[in-house]
Residue frames as qw, qx, qy, qz and C-alpha x, y, z in Angstrom:
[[0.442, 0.521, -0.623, -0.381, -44.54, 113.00, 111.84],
 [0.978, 0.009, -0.108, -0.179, -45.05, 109.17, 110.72],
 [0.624, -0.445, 0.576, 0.285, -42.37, 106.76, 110.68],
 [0.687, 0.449, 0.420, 0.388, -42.86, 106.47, 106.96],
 [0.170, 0.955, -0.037, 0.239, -42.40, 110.33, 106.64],
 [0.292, -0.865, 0.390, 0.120, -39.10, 109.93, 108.80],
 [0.823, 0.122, 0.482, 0.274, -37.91, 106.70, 106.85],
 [0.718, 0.588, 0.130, 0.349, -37.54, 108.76, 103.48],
 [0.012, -0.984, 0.167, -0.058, -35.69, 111.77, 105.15],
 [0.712, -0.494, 0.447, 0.221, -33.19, 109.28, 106.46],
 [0.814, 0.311, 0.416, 0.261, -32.56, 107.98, 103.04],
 [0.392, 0.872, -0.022, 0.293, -31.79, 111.16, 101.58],
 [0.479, -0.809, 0.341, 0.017, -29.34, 111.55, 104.71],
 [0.781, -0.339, 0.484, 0.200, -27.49, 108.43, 103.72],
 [0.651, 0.050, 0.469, 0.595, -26.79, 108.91, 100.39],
 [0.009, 0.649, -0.017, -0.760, -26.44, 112.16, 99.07],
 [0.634, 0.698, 0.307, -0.129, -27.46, 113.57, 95.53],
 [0.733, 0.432, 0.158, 0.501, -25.60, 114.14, 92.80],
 [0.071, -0.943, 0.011, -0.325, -25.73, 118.13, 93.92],
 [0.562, -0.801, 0.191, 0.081, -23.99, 117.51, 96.98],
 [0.856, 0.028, 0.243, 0.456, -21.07, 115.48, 95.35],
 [0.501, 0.661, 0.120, 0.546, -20.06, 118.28, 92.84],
 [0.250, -0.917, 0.143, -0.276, -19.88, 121.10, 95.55],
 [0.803, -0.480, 0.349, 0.066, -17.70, 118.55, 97.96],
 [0.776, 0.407, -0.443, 0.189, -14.21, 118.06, 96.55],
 [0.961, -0.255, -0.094, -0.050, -11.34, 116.09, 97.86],
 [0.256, -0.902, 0.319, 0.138, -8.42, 117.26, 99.49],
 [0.668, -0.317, 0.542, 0.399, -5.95, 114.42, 98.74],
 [0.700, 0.622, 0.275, 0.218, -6.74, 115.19, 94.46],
 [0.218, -0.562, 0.209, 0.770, -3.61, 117.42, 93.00],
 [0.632, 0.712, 0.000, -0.307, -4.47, 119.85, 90.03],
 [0.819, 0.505, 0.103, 0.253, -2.59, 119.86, 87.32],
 [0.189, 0.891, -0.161, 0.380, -0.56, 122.54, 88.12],
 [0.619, -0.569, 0.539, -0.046, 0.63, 121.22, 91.63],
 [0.898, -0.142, 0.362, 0.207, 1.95, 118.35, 89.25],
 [0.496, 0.756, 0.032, 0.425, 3.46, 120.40, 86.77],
 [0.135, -0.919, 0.264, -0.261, 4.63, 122.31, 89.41],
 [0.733, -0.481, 0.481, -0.020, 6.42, 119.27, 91.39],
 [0.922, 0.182, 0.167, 0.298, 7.89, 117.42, 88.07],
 [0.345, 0.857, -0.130, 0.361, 9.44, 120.91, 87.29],
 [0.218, -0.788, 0.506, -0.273, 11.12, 120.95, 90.69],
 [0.926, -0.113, 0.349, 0.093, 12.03, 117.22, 90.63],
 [0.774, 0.440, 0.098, 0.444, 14.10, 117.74, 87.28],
 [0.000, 0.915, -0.188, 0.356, 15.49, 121.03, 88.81],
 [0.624, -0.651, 0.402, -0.161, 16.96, 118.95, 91.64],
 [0.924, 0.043, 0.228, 0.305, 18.15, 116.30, 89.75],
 [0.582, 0.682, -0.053, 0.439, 19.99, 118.88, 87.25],
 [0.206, -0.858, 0.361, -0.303, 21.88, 120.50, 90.54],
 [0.730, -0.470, 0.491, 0.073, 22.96, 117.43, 91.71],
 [0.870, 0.296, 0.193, 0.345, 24.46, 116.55, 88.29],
 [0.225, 0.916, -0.121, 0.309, 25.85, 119.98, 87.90],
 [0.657, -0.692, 0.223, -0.200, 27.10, 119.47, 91.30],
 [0.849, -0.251, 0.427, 0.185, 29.01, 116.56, 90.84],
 [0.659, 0.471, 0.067, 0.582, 30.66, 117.24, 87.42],
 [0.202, 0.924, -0.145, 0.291, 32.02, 120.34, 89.35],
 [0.756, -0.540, 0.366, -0.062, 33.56, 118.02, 91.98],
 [0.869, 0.056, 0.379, 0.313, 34.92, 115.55, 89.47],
 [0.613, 0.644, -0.040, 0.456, 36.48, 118.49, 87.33],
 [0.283, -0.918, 0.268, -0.076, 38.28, 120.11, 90.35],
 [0.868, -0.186, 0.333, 0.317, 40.83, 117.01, 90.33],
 [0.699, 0.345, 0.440, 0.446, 41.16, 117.67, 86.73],
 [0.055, 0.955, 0.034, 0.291, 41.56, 121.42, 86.51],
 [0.712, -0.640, 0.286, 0.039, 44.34, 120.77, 89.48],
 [0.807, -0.021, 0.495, 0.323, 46.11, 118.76, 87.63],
 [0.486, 0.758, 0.268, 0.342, 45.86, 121.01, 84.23],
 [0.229, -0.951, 0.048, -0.202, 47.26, 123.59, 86.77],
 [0.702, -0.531, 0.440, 0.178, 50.20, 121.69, 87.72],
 [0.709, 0.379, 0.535, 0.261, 50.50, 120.61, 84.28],
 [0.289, 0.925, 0.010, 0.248, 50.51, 124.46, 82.91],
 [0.134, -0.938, 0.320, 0.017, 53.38, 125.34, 85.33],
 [0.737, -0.149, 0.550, 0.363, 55.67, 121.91, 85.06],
 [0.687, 0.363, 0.461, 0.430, 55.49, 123.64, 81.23],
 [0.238, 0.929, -0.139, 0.247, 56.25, 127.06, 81.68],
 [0.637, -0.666, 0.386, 0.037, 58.99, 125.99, 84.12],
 [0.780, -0.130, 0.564, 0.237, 60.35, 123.63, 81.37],
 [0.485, 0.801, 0.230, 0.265, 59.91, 126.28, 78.49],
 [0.352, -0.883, 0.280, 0.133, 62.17, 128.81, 81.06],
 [0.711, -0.302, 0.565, 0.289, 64.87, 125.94, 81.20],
 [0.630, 0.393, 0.551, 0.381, 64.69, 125.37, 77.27],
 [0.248, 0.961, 0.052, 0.108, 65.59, 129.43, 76.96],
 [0.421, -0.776, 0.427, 0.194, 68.23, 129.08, 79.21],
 [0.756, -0.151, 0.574, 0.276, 69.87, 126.04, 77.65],
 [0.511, 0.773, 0.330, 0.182, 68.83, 127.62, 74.22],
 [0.009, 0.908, -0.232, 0.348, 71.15, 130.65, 75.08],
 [0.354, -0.727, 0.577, 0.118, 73.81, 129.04, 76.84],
 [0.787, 0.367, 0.473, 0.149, 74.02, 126.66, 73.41],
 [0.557, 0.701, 0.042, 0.444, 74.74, 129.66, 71.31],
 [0.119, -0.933, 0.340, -0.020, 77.30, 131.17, 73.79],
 [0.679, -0.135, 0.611, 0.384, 79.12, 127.72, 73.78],
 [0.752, 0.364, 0.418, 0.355, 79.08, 127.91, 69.76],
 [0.018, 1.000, -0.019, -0.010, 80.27, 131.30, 70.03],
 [0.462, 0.668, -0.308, 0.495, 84.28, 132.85, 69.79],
 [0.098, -0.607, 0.446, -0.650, 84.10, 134.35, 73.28],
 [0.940, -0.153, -0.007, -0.306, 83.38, 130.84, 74.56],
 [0.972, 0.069, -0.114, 0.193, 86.13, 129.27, 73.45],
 [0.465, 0.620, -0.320, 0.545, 88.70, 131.54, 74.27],
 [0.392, -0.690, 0.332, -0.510, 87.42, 131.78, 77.72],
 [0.968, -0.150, 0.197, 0.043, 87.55, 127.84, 78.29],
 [0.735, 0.529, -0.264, 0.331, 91.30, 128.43, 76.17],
 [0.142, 0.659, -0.406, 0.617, 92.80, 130.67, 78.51],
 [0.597, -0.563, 0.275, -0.501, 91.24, 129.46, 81.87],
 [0.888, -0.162, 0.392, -0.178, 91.30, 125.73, 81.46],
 [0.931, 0.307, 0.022, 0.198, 92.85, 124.94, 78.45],
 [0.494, -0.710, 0.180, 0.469, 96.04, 127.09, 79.44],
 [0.625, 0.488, 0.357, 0.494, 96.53, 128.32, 76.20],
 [0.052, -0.788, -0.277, 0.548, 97.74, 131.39, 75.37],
 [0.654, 0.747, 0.099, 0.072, 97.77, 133.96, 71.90],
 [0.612, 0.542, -0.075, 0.571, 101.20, 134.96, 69.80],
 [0.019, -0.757, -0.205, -0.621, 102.73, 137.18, 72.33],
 [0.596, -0.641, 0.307, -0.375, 101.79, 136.63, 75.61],
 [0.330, 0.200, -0.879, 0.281, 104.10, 134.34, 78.30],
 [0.756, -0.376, -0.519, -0.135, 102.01, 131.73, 80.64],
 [0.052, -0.546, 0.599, -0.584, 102.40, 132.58, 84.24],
 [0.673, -0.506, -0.500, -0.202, 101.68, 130.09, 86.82],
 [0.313, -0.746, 0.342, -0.478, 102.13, 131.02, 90.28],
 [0.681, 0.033, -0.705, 0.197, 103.68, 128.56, 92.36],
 [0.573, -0.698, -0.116, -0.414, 102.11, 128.41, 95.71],
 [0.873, -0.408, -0.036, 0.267, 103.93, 128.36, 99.16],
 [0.409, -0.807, 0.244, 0.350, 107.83, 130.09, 100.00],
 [0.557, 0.632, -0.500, -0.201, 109.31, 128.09, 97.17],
 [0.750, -0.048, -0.646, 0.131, 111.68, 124.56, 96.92],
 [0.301, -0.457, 0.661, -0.514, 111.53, 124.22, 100.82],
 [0.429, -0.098, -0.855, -0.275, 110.85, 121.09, 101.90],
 [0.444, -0.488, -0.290, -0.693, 108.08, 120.33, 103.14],
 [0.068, -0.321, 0.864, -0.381, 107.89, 119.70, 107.10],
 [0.278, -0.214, -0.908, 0.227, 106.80, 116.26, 108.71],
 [0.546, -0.571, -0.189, -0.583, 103.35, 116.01, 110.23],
 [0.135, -0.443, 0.738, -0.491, 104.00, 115.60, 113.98],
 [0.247, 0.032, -0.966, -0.071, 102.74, 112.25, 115.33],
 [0.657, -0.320, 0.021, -0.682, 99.33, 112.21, 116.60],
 [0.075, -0.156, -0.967, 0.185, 98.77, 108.96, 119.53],
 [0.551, -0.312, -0.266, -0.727, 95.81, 107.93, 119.54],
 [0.278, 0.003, 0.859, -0.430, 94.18, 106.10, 122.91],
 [0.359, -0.438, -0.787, -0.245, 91.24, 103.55, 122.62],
 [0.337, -0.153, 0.297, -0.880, 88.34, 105.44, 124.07],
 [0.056, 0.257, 0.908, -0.328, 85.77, 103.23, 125.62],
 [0.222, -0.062, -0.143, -0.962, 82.40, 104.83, 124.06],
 [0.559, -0.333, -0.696, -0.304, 80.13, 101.73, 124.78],
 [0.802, -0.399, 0.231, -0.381, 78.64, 100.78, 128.36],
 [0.136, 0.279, -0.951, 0.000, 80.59, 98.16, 130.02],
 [0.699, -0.205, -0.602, -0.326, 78.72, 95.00, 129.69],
 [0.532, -0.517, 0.457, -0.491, 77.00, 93.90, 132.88],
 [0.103, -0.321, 0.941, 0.028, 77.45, 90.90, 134.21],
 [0.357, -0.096, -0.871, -0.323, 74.98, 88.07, 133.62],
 [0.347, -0.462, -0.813, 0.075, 73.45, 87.70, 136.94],
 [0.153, -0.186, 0.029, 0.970, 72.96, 91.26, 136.86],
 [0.279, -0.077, -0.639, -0.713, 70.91, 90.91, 133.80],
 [0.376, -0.354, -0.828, -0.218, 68.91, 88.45, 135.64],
 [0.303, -0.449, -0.648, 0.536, 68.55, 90.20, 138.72],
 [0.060, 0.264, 0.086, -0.959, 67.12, 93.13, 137.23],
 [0.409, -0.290, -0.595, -0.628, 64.27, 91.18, 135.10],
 [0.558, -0.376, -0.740, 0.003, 63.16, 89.52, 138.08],
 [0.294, -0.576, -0.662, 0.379, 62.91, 92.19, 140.79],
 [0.219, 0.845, 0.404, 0.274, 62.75, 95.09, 138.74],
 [0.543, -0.801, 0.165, 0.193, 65.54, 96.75, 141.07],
 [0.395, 0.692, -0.584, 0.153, 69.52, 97.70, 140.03],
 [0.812, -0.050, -0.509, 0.279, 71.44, 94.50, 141.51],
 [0.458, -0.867, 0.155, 0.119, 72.99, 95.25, 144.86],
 [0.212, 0.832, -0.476, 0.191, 76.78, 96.62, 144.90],
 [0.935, -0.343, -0.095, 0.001, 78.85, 93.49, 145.93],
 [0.617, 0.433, -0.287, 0.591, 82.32, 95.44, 145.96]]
């Protein structure tokens, strides 16, 4: 072969025809579908993390509703009781018990006893005299150069009796 006859073959090496292009595609291109396929799981992720977090931020509040529900069946209890020991105060058999017990009343009939507590009019004896001694409950106070001799060598003073 010539050098002209190897000259065009090169050429055709270096830049390919149109043929070759179409057949050759390019990894880095995404179809449509890979992007369809990624926005779908981008908004999927975002909506879990929102879900996510409003179930965090209502756990406070659901707590709280929960405390809230029993502080009001607790206070509905109370408001039966008080409700019902209202109408036994405005009752008959109210007042007669608070007549007789406390108010020392009694009906047409009957005689008040009161018991009188103890042997009768003895008099009463004298409490016997109790002495009391001063008990010492502090530490006696050391002496001064005591004080000092125990910052400074770290030792109980020596015994100088």
């Amino acid at each position: 072969m010539t050098d002209q006859a190897k000259q065009p073959q090169a050429a055709d090496q270096r830049h390919p025809t149109n043929e070759t292009v179409s057949v050759q595609k390019r990894p880095s291109q995404l179809s449509g579908i890979q992007v369809m396929f990624a926005a779908i799981l981008s908004i999927g992720l975002i909506l879990a993390i929102n879900f996510s977090s409003r179930i965090a931020a209502s756990q406070p509040l659901q707590e709280a509703h929960n405390l809230l529900q029993a502080e009001i069946e607790r206070l509905e209890a109370e408001q039966a009781e008080l409700t019902q020991q209202r109408d036994y105060v405005r009752g008959d058999a109210y007042v007669e018990r608070w007549a007789r017990d406390e108010g020392k009343l009694v009906r047409e009939g009957e005689v008040l006893v009161v018991p009188v507590p103890g042997g009768g009019l003895d008099a009463p004896t004298p409490a016997p005299e109790v002495r009391v001694r001063d008990a010492q409950t502090a530490p006696p106070e050391p002496e001064p150069w005591m004080v000092w001799w125990a910052l400074f060598f770290d030792v109980a003073p020596p015994d100088l009796e």
